[in-house]
PDBQT receptor file of N, H, CA, C and O in Angstrom, charges set to zero:
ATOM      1  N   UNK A   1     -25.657 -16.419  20.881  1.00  0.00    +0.000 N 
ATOM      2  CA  UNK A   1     -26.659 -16.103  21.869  1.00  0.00    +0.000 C 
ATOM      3  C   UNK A   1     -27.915 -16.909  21.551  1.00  0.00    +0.000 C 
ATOM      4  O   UNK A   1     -28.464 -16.834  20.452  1.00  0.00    +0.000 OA
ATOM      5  N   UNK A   2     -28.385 -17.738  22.617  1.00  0.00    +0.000 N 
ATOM      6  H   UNK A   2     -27.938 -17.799  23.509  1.00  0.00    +0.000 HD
ATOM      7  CA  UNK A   2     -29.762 -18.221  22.554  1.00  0.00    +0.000 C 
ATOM      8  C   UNK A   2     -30.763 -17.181  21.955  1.00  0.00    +0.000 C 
ATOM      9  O   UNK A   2     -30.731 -15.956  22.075  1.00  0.00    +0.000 OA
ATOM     10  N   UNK A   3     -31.560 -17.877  21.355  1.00  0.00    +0.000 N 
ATOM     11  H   UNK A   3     -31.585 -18.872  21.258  1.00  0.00    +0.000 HD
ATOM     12  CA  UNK A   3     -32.739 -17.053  20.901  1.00  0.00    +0.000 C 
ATOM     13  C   UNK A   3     -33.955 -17.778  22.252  1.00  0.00    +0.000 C 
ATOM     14  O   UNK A   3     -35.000 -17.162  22.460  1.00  0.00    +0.000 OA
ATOM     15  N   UNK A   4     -33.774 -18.541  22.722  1.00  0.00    +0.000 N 
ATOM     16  H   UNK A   4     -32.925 -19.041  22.554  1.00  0.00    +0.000 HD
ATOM     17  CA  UNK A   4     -34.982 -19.113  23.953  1.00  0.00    +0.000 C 
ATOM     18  C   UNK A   4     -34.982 -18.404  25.299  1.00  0.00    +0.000 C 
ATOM     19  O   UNK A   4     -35.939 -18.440  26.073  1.00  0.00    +0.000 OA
ATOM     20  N   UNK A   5     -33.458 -17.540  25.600  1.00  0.00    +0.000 N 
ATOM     21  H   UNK A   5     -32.681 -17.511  24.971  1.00  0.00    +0.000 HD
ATOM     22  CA  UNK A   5     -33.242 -17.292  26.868  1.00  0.00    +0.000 C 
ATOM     23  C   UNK A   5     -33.054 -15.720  26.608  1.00  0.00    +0.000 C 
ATOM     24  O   UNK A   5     -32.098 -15.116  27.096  1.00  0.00    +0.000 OA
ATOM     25  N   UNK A   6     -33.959 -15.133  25.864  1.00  0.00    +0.000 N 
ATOM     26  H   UNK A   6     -34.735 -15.623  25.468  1.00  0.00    +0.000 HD
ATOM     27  CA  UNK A   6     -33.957 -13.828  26.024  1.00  0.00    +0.000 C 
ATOM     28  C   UNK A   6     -34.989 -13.098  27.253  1.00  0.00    +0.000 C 
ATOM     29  O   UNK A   6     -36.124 -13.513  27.489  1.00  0.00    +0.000 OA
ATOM     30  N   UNK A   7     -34.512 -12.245  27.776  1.00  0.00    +0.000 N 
ATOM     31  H   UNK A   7     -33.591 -11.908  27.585  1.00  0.00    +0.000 HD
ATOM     32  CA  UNK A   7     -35.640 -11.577  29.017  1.00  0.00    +0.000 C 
ATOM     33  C   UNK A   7     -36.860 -10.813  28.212  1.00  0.00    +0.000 C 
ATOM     34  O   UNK A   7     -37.962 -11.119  28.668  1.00  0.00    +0.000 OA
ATOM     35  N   UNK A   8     -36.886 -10.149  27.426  1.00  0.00    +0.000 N 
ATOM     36  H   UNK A   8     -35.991  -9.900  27.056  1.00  0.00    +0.000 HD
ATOM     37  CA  UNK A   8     -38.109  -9.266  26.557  1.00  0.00    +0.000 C 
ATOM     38  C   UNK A   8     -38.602 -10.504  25.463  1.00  0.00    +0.000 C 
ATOM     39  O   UNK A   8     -38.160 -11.053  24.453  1.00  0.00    +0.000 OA
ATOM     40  N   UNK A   9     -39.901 -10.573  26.411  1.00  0.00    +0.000 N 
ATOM     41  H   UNK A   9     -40.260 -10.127  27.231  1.00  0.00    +0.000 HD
ATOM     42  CA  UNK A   9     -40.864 -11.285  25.113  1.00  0.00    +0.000 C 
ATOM     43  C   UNK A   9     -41.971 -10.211  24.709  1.00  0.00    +0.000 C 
ATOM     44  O   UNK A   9     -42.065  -9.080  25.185  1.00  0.00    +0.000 OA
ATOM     45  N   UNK A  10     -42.651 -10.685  23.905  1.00  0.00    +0.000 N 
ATOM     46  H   UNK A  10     -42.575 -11.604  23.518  1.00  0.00    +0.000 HD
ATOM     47  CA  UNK A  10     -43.654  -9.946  22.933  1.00  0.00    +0.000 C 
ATOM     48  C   UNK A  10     -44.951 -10.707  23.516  1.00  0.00    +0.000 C 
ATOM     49  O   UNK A  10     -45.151 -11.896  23.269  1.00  0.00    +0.000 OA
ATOM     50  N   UNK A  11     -45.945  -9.812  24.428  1.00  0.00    +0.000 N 
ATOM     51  H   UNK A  11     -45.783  -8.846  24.629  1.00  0.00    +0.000 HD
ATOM     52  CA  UNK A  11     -47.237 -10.241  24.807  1.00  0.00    +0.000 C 
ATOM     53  C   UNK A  11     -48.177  -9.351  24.278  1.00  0.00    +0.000 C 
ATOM     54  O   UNK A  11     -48.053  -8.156  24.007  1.00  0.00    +0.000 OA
ATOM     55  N   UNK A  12     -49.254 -10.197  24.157  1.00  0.00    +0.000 N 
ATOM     56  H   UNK A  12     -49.355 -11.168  24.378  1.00  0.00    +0.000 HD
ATOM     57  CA  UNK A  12     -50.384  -9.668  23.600  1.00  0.00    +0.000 C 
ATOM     58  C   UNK A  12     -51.465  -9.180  24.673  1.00  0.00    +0.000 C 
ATOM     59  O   UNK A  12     -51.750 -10.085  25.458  1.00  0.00    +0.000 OA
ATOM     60  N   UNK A  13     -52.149  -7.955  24.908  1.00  0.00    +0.000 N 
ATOM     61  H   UNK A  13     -51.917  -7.220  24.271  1.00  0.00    +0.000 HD
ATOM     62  CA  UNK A  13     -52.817  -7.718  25.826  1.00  0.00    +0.000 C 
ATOM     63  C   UNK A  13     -54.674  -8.207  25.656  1.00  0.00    +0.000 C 
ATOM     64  O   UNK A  13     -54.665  -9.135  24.848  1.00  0.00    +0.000 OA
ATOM     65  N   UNK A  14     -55.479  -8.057  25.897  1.00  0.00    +0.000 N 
ATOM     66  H   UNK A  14     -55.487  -7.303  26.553  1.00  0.00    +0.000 HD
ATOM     67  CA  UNK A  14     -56.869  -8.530  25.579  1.00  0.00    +0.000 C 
ATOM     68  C   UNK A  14     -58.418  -7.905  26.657  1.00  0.00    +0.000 C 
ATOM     69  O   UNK A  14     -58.732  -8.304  27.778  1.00  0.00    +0.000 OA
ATOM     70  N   UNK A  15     -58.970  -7.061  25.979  1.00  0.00    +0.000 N 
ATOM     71  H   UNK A  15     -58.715  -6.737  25.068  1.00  0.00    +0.000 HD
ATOM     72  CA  UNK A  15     -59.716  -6.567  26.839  1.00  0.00    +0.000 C 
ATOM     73  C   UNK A  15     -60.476  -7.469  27.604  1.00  0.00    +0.000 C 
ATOM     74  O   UNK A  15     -60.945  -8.361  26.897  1.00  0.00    +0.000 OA
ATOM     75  N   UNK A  16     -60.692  -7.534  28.486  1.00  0.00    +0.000 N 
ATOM     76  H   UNK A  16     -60.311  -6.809  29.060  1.00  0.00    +0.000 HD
ATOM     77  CA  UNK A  16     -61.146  -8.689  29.896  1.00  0.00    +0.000 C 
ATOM     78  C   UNK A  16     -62.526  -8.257  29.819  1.00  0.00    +0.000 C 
ATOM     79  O   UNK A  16     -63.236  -9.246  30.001  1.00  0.00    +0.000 OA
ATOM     80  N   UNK A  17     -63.431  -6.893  29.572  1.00  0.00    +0.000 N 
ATOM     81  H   UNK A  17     -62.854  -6.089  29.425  1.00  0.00    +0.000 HD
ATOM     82  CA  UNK A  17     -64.720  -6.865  29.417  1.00  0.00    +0.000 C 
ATOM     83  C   UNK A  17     -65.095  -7.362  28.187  1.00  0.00    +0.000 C 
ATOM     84  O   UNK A  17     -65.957  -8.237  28.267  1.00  0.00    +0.000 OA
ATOM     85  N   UNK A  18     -64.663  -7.041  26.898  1.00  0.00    +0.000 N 
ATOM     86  H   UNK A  18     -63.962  -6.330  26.833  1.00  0.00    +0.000 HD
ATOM     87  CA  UNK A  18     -65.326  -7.367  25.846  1.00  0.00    +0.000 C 
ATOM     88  C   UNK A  18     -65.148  -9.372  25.565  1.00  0.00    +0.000 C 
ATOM     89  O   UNK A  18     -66.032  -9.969  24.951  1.00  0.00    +0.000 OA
ATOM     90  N   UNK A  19     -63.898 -10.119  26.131  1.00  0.00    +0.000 N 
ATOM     91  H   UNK A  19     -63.180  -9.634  26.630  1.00  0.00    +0.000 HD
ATOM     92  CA  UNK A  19     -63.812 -10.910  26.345  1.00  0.00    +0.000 C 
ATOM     93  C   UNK A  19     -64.957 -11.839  26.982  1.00  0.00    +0.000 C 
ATOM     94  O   UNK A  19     -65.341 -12.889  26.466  1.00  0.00    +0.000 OA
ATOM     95  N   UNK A  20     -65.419 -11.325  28.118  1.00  0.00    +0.000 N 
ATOM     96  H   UNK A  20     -65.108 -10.472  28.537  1.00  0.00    +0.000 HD
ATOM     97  CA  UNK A  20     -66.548 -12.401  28.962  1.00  0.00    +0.000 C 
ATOM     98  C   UNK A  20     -67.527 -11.884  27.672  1.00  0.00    +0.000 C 
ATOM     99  O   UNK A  20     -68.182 -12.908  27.478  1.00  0.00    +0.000 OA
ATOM    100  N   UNK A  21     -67.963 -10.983  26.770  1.00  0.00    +0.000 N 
ATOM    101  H   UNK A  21     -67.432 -10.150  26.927  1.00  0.00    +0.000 HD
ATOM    102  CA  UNK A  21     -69.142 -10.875  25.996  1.00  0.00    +0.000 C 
ATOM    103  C   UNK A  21     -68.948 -11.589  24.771  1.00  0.00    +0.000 C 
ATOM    104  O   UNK A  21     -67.864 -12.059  24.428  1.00  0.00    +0.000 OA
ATOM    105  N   UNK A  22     -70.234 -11.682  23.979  1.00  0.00    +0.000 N 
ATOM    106  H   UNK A  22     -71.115 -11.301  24.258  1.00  0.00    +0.000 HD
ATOM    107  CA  UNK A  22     -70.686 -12.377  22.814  1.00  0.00    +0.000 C 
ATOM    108  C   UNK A  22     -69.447 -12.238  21.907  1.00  0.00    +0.000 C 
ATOM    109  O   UNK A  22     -69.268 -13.294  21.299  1.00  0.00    +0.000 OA
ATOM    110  N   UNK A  23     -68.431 -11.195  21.576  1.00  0.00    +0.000 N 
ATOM    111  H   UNK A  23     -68.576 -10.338  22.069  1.00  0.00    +0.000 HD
ATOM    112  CA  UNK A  23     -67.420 -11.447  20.808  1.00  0.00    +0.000 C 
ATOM    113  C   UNK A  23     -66.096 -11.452  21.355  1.00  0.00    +0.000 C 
ATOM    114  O   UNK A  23     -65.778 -10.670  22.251  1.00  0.00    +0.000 OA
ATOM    115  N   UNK A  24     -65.424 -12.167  20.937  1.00  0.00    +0.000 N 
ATOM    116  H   UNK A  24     -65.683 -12.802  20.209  1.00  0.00    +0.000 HD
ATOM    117  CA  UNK A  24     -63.866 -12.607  21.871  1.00  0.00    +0.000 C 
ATOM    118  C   UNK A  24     -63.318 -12.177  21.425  1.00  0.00    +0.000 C 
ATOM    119  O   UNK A  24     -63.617 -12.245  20.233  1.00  0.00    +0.000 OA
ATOM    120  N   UNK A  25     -62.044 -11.331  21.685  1.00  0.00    +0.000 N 
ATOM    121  H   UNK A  25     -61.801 -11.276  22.654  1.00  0.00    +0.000 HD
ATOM    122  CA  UNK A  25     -60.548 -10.912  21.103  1.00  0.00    +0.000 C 
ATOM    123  C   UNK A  25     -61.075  -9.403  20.245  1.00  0.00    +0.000 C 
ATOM    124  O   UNK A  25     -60.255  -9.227  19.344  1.00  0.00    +0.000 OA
ATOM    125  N   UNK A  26     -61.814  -8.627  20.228  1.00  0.00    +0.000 N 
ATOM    126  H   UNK A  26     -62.480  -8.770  20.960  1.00  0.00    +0.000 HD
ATOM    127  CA  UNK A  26     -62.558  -7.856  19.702  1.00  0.00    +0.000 C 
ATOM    128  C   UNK A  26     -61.102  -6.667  19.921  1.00  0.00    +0.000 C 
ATOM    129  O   UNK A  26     -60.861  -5.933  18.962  1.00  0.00    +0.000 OA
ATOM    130  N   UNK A  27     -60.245  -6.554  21.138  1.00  0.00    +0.000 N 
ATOM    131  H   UNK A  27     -60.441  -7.150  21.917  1.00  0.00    +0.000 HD
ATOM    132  CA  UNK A  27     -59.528  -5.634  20.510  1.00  0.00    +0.000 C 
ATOM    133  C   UNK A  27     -58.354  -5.830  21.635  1.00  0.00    +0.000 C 
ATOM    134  O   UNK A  27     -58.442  -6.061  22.840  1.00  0.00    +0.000 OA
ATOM    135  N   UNK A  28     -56.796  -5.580  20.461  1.00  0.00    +0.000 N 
ATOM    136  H   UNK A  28     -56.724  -5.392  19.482  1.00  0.00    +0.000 HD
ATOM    137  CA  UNK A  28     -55.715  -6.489  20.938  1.00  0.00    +0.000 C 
ATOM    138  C   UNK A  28     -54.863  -5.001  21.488  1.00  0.00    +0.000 C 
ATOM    139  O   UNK A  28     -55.345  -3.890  21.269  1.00  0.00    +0.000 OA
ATOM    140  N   UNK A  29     -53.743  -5.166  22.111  1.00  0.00    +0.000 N 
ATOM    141  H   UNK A  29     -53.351  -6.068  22.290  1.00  0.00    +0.000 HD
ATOM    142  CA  UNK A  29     -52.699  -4.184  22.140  1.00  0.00    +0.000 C 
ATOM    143  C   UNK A  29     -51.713  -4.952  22.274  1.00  0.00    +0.000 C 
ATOM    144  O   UNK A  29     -51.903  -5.892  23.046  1.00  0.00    +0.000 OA
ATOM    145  N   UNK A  30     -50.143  -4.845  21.511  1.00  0.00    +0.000 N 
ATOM    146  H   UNK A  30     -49.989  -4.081  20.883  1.00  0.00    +0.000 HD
ATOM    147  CA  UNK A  30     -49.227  -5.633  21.782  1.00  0.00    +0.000 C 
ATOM    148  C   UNK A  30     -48.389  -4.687  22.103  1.00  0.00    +0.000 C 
ATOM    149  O   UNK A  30     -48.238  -3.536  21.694  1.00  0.00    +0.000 OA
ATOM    150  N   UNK A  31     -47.582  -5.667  23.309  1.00  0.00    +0.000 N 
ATOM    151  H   UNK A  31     -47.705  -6.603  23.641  1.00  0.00    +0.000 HD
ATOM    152  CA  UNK A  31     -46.636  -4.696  23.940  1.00  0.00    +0.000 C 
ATOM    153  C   UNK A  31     -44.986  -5.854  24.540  1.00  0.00    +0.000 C 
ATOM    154  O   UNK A  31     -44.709  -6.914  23.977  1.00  0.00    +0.000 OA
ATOM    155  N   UNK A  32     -44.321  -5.382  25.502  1.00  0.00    +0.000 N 
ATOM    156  H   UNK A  32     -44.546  -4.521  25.959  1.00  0.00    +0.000 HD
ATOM    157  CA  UNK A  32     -43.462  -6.250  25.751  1.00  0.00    +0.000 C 
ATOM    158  C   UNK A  32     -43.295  -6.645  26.998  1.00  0.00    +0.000 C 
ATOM    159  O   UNK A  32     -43.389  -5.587  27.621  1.00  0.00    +0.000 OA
ATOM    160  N   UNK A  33     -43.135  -7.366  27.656  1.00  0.00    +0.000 N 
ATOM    161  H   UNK A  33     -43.058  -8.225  27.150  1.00  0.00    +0.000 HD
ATOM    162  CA  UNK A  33     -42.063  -7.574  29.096  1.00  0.00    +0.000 C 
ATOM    163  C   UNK A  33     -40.855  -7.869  29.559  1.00  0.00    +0.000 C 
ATOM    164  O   UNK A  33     -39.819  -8.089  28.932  1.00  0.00    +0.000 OA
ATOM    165  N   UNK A  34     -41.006  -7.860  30.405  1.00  0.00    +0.000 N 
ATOM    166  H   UNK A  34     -41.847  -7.681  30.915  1.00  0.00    +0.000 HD
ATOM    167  CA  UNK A  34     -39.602  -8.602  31.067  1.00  0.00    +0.000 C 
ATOM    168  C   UNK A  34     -39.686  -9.985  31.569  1.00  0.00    +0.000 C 
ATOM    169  O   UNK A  34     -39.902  -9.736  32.755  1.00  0.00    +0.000 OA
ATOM    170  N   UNK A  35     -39.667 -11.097  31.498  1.00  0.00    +0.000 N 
ATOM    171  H   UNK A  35     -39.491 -11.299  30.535  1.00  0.00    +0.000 HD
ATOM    172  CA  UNK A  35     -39.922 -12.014  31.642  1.00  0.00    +0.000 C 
ATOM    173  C   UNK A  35     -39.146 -12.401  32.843  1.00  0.00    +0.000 C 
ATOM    174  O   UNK A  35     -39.738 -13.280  33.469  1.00  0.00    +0.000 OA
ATOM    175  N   UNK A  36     -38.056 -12.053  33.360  1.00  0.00    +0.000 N 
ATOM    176  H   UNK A  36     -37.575 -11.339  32.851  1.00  0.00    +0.000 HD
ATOM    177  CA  UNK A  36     -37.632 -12.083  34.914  1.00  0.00    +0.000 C 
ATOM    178  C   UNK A  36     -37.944 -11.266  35.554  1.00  0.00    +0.000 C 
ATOM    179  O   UNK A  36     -37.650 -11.539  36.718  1.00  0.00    +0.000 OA
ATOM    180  N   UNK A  37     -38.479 -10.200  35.452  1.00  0.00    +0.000 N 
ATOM    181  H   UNK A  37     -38.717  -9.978  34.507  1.00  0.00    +0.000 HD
ATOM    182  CA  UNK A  37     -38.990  -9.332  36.423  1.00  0.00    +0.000 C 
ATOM    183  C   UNK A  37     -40.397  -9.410  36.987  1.00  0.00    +0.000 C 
ATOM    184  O   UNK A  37     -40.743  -9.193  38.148  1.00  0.00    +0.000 OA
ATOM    185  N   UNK A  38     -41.506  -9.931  35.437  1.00  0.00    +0.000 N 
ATOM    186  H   UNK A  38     -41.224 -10.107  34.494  1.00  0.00    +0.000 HD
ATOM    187  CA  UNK A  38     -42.854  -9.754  35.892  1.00  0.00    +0.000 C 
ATOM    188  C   UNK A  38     -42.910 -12.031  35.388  1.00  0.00    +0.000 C 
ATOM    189  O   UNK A  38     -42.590 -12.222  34.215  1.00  0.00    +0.000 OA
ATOM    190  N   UNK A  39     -43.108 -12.786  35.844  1.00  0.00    +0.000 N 
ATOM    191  H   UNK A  39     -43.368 -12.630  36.797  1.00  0.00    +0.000 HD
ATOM    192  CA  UNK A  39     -42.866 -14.029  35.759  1.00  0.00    +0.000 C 
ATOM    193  C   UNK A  39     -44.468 -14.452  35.147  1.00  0.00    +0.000 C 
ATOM    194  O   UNK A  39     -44.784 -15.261  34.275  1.00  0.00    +0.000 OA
ATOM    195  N   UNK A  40     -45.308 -13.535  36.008  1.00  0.00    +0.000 N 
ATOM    196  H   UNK A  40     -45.051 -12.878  36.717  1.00  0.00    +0.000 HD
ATOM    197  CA  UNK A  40     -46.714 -13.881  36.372  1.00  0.00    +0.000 C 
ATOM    198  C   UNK A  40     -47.465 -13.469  34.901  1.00  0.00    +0.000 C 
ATOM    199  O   UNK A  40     -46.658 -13.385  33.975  1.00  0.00    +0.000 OA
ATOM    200  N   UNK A  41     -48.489 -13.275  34.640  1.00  0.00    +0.000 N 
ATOM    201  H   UNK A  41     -49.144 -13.343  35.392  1.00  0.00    +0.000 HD
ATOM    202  CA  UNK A  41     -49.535 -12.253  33.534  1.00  0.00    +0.000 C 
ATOM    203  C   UNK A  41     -49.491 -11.326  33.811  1.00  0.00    +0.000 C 
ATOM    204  O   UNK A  41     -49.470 -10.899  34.965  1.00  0.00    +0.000 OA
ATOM    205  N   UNK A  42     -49.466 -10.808  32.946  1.00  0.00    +0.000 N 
ATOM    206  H   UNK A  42     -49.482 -11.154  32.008  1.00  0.00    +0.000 HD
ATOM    207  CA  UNK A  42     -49.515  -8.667  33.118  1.00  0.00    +0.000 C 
ATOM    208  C   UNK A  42     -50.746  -8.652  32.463  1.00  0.00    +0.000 C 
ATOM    209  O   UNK A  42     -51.114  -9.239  31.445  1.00  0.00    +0.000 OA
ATOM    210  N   UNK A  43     -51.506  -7.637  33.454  1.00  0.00    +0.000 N 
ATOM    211  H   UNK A  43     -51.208  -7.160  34.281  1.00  0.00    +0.000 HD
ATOM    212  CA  UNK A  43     -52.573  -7.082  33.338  1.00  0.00    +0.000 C 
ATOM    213  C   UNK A  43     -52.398  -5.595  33.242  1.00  0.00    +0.000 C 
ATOM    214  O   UNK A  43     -51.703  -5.123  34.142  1.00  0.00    +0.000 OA
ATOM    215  N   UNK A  44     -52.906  -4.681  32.289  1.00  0.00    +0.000 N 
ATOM    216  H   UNK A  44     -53.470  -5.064  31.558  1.00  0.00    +0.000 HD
ATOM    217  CA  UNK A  44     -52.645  -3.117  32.300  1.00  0.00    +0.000 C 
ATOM    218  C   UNK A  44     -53.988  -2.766  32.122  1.00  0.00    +0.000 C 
ATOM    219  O   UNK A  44     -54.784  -3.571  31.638  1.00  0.00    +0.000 OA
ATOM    220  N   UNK A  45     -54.433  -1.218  32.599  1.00  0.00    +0.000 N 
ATOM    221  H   UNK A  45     -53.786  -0.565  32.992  1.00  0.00    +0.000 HD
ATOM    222  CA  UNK A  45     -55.386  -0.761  32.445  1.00  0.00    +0.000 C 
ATOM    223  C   UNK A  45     -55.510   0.179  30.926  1.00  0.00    +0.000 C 
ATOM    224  O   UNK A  45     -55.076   1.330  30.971  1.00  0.00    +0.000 OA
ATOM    225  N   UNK A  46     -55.855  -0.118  30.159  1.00  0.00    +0.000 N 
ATOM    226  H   UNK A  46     -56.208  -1.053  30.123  1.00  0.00    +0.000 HD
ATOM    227  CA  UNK A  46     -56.085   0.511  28.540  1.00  0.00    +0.000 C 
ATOM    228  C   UNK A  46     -57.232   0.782  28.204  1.00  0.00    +0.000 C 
ATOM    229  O   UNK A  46     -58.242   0.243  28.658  1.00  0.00    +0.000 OA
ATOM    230  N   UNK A  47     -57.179   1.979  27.054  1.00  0.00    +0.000 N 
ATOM    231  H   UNK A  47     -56.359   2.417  26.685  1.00  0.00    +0.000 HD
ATOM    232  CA  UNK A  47     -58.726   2.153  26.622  1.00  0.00    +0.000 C 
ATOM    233  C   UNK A  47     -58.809   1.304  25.334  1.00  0.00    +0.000 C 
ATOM    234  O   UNK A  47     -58.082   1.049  24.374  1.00  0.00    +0.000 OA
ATOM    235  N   UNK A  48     -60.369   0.910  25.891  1.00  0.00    +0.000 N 
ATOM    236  H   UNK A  48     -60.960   1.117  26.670  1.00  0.00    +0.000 HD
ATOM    237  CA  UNK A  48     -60.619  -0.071  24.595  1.00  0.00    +0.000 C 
ATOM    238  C   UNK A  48     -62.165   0.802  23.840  1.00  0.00    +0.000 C 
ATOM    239  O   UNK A  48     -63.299   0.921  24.304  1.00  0.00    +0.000 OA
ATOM    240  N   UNK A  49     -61.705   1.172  22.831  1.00  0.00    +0.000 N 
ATOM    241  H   UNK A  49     -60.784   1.075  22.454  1.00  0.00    +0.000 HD
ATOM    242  CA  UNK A  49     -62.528   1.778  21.967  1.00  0.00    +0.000 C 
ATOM    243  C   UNK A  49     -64.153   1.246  21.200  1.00  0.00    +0.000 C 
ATOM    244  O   UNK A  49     -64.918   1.662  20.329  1.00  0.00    +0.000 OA
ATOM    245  N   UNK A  50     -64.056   0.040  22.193  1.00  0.00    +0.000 N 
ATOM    246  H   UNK A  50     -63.436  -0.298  22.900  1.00  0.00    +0.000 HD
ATOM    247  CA  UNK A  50     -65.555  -1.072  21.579  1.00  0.00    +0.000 C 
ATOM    248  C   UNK A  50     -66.418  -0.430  23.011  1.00  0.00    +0.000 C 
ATOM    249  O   UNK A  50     -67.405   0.284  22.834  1.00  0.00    +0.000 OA
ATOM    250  N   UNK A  51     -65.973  -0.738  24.292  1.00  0.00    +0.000 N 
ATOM    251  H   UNK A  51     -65.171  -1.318  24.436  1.00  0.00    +0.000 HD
ATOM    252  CA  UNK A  51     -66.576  -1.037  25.319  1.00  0.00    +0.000 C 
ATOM    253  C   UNK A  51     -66.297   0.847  25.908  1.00  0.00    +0.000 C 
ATOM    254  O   UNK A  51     -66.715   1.150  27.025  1.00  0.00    +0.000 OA
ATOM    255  N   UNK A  52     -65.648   1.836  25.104  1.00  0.00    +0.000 N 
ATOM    256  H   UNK A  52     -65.309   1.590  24.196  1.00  0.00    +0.000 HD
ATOM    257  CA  UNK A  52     -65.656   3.038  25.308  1.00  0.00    +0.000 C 
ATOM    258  C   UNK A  52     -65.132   3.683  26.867  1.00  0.00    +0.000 C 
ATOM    259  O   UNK A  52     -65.434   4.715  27.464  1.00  0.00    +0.000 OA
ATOM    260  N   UNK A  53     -64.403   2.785  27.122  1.00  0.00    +0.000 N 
ATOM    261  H   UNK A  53     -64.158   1.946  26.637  1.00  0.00    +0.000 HD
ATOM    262  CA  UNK A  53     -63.800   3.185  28.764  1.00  0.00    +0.000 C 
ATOM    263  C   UNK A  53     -62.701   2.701  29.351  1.00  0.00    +0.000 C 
ATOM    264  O   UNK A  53     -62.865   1.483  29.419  1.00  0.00    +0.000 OA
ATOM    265  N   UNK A  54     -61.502   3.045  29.885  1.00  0.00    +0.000 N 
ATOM    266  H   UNK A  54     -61.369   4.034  29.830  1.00  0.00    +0.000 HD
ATOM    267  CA  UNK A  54     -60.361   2.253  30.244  1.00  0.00    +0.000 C 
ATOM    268  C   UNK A  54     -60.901   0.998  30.910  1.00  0.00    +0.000 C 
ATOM    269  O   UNK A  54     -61.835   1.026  31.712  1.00  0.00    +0.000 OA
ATOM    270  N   UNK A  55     -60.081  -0.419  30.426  1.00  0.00    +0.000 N 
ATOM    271  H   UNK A  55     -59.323  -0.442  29.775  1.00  0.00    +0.000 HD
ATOM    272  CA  UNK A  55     -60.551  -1.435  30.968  1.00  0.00    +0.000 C 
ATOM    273  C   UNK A  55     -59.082  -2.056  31.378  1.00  0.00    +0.000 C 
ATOM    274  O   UNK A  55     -58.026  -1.645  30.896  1.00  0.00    +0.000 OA
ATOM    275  N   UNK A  56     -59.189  -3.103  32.339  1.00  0.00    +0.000 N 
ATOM    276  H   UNK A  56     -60.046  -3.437  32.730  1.00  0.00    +0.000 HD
ATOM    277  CA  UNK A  56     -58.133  -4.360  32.500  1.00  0.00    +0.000 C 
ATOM    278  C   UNK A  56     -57.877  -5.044  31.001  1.00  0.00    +0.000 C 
ATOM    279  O   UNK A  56     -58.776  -5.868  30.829  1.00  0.00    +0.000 OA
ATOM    280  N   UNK A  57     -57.016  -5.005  29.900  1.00  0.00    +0.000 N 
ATOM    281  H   UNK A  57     -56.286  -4.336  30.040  1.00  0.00    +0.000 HD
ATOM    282  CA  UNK A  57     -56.446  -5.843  29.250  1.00  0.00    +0.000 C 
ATOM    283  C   UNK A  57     -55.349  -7.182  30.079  1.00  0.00    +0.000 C 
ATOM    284  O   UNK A  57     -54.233  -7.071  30.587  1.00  0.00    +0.000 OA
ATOM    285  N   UNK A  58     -55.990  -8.036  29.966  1.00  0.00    +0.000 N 
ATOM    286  H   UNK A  58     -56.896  -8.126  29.554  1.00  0.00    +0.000 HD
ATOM    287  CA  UNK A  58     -54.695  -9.185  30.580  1.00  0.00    +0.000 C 
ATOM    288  C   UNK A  58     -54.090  -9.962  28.998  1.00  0.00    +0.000 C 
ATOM    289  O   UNK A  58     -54.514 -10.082  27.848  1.00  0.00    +0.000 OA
ATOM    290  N   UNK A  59     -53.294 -10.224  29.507  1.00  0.00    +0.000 N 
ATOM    291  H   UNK A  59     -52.950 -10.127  30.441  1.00  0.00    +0.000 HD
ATOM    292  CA  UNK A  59     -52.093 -11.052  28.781  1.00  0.00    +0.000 C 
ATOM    293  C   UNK A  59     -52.762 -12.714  28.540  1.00  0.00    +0.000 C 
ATOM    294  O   UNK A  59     -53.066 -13.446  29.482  1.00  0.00    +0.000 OA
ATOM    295  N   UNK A  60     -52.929 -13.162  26.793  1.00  0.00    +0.000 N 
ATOM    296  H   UNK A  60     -52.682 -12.567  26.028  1.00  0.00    +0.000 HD
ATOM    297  CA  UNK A  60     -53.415 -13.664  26.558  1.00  0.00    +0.000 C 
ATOM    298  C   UNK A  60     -52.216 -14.700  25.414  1.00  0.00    +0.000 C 
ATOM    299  O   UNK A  60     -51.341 -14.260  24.669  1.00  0.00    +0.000 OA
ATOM    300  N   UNK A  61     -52.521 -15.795  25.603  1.00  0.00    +0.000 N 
ATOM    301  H   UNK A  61     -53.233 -16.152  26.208  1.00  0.00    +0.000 HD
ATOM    302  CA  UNK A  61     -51.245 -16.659  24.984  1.00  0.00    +0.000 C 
ATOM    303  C   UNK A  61     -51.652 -16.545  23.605  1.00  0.00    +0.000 C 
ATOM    304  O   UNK A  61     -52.757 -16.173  23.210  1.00  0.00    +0.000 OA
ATOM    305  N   UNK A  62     -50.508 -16.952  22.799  1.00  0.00    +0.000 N 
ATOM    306  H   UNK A  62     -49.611 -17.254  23.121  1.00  0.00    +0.000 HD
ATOM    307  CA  UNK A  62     -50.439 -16.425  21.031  1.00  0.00    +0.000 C 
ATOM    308  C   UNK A  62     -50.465 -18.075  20.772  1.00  0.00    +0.000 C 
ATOM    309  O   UNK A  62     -50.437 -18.520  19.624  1.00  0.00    +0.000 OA
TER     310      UNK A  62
């Protein structure tokens, strides 16, 4: 079995508010997809414990 043509990859999520501010990558969540189902970036709504309020985490390349 290919190891390149698997459907579940491992993405990293990235808070999108604390991101546009003075510190970048300030707080991660890793999670998985489906890579034929969602093709595009996954964006989820998560609480991020810096900025104290559920925010948009988007999917950020490793």
């Amino acid at each position: 079995m290919a190891k390149g043509k698997d459907a579940r990859v491992r993405i990293i999520l990235e808070c999108t508010s604390c991101r546009n501010g003075v510190s970048t990558g300030i707080f991660r969540y890793i999670t998985q997809k489906n890579r034929h189902n969602t093709p595009n970036r996954l964006g989820l709504r998560k609480f991020c414990p810096y900025c104290y309020k559920h925010t948009i985490h988007g999917e950020i390349k490793k």
